[in-house]
BATOR-783361 format. One record per atom (N, C-alpha, C): atom name; x, y, z; residue in one letter; residue number from 1. Coordinates in steps of 0.001 Angstrom, whole numbers, plus 500000, padded with zeros to 6 digits. Each point is the difference from the previous one (the first is absolute). Layout:
N
 name      x      y      z resn resi
   CA      X      Y      Z    A  NUM
...
***
This chain:
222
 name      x      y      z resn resi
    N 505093 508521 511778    X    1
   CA 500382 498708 499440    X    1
    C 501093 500195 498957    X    1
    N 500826 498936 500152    X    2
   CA 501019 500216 498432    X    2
    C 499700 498984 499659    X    2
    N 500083 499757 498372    X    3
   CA 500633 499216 499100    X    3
    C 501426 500040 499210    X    3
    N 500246 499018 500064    X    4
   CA 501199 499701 499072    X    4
    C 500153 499228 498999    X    4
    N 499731 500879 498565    X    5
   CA 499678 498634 498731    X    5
    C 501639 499916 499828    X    5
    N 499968 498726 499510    X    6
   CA 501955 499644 499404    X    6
    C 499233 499515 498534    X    6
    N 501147 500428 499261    X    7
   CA 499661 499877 498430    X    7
    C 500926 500207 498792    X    7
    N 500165 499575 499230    X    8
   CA 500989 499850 499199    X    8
    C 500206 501624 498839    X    8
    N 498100 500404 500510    X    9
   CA 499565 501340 499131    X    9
    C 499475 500888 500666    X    9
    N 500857 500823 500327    X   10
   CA 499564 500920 501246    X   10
    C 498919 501165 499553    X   10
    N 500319 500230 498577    X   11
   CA 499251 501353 499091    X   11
    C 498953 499464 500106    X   11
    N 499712 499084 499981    X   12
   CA 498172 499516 499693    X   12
    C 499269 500494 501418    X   12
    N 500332 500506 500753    X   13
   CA 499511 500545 501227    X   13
    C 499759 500972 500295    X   13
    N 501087 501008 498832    X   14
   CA 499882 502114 500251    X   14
    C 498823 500086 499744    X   14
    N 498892 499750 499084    X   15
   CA 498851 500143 500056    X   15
    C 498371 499822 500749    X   15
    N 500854 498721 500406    X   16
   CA 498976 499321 501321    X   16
    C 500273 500379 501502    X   16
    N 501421 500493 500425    X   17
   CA 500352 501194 501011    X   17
    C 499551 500953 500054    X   17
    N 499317 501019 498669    X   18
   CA 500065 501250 499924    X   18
    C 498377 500214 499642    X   18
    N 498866 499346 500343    X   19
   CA 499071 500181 499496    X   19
    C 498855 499334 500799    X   19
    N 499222 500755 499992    X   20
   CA 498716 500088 500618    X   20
    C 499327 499285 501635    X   20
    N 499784 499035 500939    X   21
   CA 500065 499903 501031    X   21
    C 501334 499627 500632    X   21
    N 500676 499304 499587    X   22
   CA 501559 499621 499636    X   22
    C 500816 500912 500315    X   22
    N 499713 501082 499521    X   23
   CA 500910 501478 499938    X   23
    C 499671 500565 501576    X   23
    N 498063 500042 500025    X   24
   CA 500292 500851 501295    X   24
    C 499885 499292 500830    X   24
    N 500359 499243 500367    X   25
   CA 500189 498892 501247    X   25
    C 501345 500448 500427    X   25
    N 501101 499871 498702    X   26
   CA 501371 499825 500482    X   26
    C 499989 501716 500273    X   26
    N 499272 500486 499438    X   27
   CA 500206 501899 500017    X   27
    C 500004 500370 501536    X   27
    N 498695 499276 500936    X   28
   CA 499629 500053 500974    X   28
    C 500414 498878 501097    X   28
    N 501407 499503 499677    X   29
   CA 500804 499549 501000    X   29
    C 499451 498388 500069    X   29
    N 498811 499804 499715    X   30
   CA 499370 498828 500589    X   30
    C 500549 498820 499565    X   30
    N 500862 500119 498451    X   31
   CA 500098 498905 499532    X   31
    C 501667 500372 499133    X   31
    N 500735 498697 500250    X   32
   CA 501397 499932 499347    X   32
    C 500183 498975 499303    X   32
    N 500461 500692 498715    X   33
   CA 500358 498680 499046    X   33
    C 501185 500203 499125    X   33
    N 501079 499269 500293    X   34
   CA 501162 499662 499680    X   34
    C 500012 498794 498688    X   34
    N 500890 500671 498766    X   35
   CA 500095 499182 499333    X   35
    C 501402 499314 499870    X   35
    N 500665 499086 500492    X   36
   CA 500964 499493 499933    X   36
    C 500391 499386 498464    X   36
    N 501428 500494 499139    X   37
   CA 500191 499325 499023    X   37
    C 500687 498703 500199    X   37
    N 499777 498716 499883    X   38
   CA 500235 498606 500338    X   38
    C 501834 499840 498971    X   38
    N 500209 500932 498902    X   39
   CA 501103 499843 499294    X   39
    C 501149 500836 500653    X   39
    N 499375 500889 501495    X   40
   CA 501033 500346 500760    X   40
    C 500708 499408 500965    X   40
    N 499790 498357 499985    X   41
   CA 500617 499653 500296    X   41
    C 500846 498390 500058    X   41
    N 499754 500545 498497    X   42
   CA 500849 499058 499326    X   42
    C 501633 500100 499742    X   42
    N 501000 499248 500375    X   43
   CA 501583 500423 499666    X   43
    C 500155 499022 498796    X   43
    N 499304 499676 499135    X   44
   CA 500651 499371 498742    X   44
    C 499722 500936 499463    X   44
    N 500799 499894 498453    X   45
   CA 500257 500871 499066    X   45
    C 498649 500314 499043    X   45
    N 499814 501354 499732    X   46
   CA 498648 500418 499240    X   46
    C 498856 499987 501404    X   46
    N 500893 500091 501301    X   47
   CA 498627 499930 500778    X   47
    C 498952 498645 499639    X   47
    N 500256 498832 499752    X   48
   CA 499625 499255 499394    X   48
    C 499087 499171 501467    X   48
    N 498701 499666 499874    X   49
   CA 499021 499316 501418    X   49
    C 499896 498934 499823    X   49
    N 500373 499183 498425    X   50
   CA 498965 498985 499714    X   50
    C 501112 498929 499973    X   50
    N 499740 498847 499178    X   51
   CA 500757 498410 499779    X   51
    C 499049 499347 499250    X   51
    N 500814 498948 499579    X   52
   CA 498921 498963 499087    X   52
    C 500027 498915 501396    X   52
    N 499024 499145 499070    X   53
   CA 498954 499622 501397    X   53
    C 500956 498259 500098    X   53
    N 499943 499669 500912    X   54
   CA 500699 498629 500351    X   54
    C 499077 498838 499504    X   54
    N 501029 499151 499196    X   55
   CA 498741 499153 500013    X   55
    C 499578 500321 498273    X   55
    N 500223 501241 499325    X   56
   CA 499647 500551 498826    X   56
    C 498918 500193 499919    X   56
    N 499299 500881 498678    X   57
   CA 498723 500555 499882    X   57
    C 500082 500928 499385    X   57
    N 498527 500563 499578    X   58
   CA 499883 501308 499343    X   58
    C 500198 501129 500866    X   58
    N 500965 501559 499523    X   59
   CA 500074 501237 500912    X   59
    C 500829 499884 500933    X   59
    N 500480 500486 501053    X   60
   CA 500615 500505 501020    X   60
    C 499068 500153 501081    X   60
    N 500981 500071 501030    X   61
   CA 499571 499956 501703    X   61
    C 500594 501024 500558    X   61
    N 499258 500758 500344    X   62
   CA 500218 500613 501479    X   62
    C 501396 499894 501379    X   62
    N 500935 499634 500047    X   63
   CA 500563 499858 500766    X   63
    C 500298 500438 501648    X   63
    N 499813 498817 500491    X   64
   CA 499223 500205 501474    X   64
    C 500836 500820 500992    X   64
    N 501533 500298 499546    X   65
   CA 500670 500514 501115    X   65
    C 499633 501622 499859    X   65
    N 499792 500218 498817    X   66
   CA 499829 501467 499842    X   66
    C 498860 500351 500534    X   66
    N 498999 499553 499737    X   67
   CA 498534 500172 500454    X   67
    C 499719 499684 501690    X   67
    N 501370 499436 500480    X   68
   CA 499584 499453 501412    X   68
    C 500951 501357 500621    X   68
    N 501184 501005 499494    X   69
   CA 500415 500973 500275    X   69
    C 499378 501402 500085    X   69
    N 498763 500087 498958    X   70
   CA 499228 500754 499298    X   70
    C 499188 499930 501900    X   70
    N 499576 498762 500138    X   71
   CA 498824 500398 500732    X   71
    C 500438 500382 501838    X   71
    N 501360 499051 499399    X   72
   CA 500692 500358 501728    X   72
    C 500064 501435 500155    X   72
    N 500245 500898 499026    X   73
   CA 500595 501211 499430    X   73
    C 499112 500930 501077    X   73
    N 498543 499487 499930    X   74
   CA 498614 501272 500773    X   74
    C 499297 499060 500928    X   74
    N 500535 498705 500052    X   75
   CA 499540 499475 501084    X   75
    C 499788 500084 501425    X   75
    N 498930 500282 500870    X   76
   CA 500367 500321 501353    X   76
    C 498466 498824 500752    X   76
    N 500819 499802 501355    X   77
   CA 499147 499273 500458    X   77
    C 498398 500009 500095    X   77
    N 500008 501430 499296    X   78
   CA 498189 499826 499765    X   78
    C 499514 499839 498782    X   78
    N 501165 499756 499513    X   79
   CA 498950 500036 498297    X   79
    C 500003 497984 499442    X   79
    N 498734 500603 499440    X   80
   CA 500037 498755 499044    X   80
    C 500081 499818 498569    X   80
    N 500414 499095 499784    X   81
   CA 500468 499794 498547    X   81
    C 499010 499401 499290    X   81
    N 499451 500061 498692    X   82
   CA 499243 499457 499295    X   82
    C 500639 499756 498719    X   82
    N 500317 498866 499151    X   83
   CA 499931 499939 498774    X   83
    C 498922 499723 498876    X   83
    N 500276 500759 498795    X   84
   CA 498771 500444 499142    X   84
    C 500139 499084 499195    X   84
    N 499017 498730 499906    X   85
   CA 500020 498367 499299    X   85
    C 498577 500052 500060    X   85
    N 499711 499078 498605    X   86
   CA 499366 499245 499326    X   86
    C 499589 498870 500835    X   86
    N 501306 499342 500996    X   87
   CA 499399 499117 501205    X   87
    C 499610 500228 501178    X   87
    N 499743 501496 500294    X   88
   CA 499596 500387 501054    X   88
    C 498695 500028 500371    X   88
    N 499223 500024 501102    X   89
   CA 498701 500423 500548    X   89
    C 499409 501500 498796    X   89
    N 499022 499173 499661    X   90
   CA 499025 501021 499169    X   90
    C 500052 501407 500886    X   90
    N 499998 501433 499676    X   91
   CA 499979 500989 500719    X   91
    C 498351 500584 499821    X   91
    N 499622 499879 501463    X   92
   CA 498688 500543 499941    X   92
    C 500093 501035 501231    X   92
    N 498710 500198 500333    X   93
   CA 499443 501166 500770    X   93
    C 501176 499588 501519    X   93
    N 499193 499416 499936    X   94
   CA 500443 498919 501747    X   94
    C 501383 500131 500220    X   94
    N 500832 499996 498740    X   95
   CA 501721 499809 500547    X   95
    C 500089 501363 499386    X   95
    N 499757 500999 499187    X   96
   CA 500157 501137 500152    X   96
    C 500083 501080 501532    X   96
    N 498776 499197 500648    X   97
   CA 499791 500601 501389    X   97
    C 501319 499480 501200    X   97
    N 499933 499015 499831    X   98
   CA 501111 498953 499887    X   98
    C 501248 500990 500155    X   98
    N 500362 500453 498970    X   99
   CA 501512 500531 499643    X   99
    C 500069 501492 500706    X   99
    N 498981 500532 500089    X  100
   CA 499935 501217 500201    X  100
    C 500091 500264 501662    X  100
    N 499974 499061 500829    X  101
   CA 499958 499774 501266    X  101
    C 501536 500648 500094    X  101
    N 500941 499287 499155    X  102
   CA 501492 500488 500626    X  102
    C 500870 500983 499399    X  102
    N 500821 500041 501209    X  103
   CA 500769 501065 499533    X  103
    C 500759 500157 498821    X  103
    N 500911 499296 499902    X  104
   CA 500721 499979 498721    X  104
    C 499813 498143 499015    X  104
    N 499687 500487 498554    X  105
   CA 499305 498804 499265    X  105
    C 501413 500354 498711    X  105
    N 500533 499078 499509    X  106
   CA 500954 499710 499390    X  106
    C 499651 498811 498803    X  106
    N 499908 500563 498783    X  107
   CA 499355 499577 498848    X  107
    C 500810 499865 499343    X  107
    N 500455 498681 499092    X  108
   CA 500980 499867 499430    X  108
    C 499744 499137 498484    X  108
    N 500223 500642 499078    X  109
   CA 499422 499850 498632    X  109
    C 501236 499551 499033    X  109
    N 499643 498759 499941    X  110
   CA 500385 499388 498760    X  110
    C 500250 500051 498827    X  110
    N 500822 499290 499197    X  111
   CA 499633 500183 498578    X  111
    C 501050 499011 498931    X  111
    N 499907 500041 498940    X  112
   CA 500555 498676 499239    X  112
    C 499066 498648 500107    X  112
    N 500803 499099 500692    X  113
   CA 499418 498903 500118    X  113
    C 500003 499897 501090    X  113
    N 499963 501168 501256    X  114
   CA 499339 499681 501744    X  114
    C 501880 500199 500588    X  114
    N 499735 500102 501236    X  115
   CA 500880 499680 500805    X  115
    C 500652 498743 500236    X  115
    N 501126 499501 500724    X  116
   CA 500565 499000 500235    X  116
    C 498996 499991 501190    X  116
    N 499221 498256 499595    X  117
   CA 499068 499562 501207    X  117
    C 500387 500492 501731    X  117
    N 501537 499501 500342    X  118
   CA 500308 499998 501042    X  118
    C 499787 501279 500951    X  118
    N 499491 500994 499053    X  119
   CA 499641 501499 500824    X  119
    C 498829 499854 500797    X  119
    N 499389 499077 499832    X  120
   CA 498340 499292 500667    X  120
    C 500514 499763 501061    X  120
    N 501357 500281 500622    X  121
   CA 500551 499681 501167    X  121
    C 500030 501027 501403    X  121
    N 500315 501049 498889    X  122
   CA 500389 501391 500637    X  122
    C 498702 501055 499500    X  122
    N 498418 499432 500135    X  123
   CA 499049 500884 499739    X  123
    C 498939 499538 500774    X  123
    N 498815 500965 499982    X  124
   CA 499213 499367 501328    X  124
    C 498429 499326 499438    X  124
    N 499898 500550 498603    X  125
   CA 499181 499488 499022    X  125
    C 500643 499899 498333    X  125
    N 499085 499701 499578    X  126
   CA 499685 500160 498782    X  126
    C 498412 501004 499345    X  126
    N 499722 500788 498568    X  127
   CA 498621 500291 500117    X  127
    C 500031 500361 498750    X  127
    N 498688 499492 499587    X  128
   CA 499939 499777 498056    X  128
    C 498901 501213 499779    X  128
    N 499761 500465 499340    X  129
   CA 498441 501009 499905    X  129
    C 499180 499213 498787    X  129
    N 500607 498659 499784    X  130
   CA 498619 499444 499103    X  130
    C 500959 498909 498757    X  130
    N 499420 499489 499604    X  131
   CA 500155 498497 499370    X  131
    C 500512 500715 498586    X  131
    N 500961 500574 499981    X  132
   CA 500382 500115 498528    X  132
    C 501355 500658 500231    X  132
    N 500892 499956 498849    X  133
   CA 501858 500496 500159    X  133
    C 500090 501372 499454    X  133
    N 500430 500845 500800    X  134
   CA 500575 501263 499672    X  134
    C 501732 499832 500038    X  134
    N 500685 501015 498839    X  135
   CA 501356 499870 499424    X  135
    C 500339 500168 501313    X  135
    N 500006 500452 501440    X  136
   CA 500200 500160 501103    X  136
    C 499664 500652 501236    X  136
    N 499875 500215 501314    X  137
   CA 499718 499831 501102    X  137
    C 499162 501514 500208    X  137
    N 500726 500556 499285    X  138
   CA 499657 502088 500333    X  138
    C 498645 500496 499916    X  138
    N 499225 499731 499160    X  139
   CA 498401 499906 499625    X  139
    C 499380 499258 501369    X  139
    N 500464 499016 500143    X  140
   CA 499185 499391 501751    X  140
    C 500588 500648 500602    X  140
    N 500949 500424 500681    X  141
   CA 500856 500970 500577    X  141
    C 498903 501223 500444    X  141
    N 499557 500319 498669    X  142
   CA 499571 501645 500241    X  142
    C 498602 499397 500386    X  142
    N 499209 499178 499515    X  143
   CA 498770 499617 500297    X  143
    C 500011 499840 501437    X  143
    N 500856 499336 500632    X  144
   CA 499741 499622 501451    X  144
    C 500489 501752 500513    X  144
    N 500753 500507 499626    X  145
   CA 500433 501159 500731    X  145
    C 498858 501092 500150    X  145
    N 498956 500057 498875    X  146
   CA 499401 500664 500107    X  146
    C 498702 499550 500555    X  146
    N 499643 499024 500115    X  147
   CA 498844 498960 500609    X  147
    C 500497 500455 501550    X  147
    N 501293 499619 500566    X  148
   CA 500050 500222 501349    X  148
    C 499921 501297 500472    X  148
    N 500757 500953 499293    X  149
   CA 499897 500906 500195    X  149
    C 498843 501204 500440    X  149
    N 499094 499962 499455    X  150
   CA 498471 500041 499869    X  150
    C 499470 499649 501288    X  150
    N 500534 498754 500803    X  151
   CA 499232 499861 501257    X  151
    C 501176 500058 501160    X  151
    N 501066 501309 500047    X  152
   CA 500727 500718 500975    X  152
    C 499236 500598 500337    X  152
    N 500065 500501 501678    X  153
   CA 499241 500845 500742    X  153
    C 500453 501518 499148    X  153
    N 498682 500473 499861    X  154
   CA 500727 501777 499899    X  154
    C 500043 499840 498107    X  154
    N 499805 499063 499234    X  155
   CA 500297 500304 498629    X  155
    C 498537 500115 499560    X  155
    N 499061 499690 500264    X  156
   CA 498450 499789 499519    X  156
    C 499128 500424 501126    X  156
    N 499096 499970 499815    X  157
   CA 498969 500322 501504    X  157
    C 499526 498626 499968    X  157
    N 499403 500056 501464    X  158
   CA 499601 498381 500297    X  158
    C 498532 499648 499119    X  158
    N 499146 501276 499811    X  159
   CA 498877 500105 499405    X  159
    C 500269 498741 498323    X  159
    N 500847 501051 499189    X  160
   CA 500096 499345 498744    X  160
    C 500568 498392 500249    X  160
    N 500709 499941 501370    X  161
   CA 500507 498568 500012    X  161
    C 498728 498992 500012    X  161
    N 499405 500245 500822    X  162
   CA 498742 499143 500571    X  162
    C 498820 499809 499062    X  162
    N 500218 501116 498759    X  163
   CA 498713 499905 499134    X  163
    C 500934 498786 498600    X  163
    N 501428 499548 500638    X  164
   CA 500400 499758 498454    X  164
    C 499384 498208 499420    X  164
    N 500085 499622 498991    X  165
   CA 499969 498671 499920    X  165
    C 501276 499238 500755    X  165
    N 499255 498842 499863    X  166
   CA 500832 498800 500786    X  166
    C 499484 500420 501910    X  166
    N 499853 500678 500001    X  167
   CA 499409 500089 501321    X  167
    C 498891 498943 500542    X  167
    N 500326 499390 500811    X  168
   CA 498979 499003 500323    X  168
    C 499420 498838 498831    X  168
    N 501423 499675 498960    X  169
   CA 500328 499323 498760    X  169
    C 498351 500362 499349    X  169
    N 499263 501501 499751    X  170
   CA 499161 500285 499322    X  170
    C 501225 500788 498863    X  170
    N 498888 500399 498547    X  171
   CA 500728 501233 499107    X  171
    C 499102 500904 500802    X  171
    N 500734 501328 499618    X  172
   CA 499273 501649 500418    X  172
    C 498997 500141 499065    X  172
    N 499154 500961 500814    X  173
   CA 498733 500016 499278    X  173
    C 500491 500922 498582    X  173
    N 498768 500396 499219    X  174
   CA 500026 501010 499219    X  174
    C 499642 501682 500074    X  174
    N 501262 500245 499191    X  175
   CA 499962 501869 500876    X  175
    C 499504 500685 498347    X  175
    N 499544 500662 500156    X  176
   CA 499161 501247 499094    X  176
    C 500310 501765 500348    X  176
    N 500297 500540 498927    X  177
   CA 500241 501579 500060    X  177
    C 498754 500539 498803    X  177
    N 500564 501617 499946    X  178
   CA 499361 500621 499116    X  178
    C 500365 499370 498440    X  178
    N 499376 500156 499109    X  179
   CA 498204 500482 499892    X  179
    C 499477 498757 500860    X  179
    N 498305 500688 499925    X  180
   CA 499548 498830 500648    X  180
    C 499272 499167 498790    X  180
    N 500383 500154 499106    X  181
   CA 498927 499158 498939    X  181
    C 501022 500145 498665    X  181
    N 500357 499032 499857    X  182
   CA 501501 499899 498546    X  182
    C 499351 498829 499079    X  182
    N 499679 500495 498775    X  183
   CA 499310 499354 498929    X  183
    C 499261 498758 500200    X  183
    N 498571 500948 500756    X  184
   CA 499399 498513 500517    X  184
    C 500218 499813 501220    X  184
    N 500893 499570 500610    X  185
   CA 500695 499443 501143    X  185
    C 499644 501013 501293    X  185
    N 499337 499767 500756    X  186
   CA 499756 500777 501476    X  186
    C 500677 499537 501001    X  186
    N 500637 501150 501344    X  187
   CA 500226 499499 501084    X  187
    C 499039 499325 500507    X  187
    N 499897 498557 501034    X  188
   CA 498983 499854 500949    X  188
    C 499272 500714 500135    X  188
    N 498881 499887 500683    X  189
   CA 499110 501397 500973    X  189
    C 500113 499804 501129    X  189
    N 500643 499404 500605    X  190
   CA 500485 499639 501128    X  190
    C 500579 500959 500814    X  190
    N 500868 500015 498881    X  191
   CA 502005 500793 500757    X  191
    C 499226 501476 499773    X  191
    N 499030 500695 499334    X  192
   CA 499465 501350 500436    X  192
    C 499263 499917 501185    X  192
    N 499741 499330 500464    X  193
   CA 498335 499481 501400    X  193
    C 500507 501113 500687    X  193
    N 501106 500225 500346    X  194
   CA 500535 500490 501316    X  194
    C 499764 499108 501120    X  194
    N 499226 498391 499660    X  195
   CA 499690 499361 500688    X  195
    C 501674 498797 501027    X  195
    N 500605 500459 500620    X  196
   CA 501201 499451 500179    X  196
    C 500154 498287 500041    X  196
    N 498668 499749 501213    X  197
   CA 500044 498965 500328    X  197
    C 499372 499093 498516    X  197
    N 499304 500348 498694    X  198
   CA 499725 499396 499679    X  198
    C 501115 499825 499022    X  198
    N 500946 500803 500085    X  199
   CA 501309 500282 498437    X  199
    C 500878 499412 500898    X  199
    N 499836 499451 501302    X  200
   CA 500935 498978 500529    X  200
    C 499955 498657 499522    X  200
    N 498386 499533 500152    X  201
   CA 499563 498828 499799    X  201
    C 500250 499641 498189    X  201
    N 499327 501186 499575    X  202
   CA 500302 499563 498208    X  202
    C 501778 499637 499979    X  202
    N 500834 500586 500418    X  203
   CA 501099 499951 500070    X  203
    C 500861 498676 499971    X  203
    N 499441 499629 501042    X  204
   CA 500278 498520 500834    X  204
    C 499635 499176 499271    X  204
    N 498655 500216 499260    X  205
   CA 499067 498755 499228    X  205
    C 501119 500216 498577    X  205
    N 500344 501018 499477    X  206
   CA 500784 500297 498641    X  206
    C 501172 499061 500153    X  206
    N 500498 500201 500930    X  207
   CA 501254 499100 500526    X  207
    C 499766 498556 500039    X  207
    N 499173 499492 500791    X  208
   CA 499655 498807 500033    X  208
    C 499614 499266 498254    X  208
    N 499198 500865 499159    X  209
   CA 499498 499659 498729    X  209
    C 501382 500398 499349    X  209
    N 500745 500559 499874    X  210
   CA 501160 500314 498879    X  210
    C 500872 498671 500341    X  210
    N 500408 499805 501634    X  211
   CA 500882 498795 500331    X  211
    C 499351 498903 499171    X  211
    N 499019 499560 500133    X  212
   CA 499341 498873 499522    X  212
    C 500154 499533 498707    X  212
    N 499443 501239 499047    X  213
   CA 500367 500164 498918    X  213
    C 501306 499954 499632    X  213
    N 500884 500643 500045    X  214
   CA 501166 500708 499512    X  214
    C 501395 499090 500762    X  214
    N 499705 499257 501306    X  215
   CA 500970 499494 500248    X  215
    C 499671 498903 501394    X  215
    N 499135 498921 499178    X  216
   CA 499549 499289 501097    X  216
    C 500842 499264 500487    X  216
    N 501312 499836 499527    X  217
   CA 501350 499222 500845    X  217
    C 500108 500614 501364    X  217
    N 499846 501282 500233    X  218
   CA 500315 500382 500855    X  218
    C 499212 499699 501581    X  218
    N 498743 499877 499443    X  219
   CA 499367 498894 501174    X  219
    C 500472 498726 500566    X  219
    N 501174 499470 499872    X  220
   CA 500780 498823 500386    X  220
    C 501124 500609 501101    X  220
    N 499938 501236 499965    X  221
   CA 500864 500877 501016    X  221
    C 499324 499881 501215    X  221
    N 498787 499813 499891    X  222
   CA 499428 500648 501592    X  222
    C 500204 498191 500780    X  222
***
């Protein structure tokens, strides 16, 4: 799979390229991610992307010809474009799986006061990661990159996929290591049984009781 983030801040990425499932995905061929700088291809002076907004207002805009060059730039008939908005489809499990289906996904991150609307022309969504404003697009950017990423063939085993939350819109159960007894606090007696079928069932029931608890919205999914 590739990605292609476009962005006004390309450095905010050497770290999230170079580190931990992220790293060996792309190490192991499975996964490509291109960071396009959006101020390369700008021909006004200072490399300059933005404009004041028509109409007047607070801040600057985005200017749509640059950003519509930016994306022509890695565009190919299989990829899709997403822009990273505040008015987009909430990003959950479902369109994570969603994104990860194709070949090339093209993420394009904002900033100032947004893009010139008219780019809603030349994109195939929009996608917000939640009801509040970040200074710009790169933070959802990496969130979705690494959310999809995670469910490429060959980057995870199918095992850890199938045990994760959001699966079957339940949370994952609760996992326990050594010691077995931390001030007070004991593992189950369960998860020692060696009993499988019954550390299935506690499992399932943990899941079902944590969803309930912890995030009963999510029962409006099924």
């Amino acid at each position: 799979m590739k990605i292609s983030i476009l962005t006004l801040f390309p450095e905010m990425f050497d770290g999230f390229k170079n580190s931990s499932i992220i790293k060996r995905a792309i190490d192991k061929n499975i996964l490509d991610i291109e960071v396009i700088n959006i101020r390369d291809f700008s021909t006004l002076n200072n490399k300059q992307v933005d404009d004041t907004p028509y109409g007047g207002g607070a801040g600057m805009v985005m200017r749509v010809d640059i950003v519509y060059d930016a994306i022509e730039s890695v565009r190919t008939p299989e990829s899709k474009v997403y822009l990273m908005s505040p008015a987009g489809k909430v990003f959950n499990q479902g369109i994570a799986k969603e994104l990860s289906s194709f070949k090339h996904l093209i993420l394009v991150c904002g900033h100032y006061e947004g893009i010139d609307d008219r780019i809603t022309n030349f994109i195939d969504g929009e996608i917000s990661i939640g009801d509040y404003i970040l200074t710009g697009g790169e933070l959802a950017s990496m969130v979705i990159t690494d959310a999809v990423t995670r469910l490429v063939d060959g980057v995870i085993t199918k095992e850890s996929l199938d045990d994760e939350s959001f699966n079957d819109d339940l949370l994952d159960y609760p996992t326990f290591t050594r010691p077995f007894e931390f001030k007070g606090y004991k593992v189950p007696d369960v998860l020692i049984s060696g009993h499988h079928e019954n550390i299935n069932k506690w499992r399932m029931e943990e899941r079902i009781k944590r969803t309930e608890e912890r995030r009963p919205d999510l029962k409006d999914n099924k």
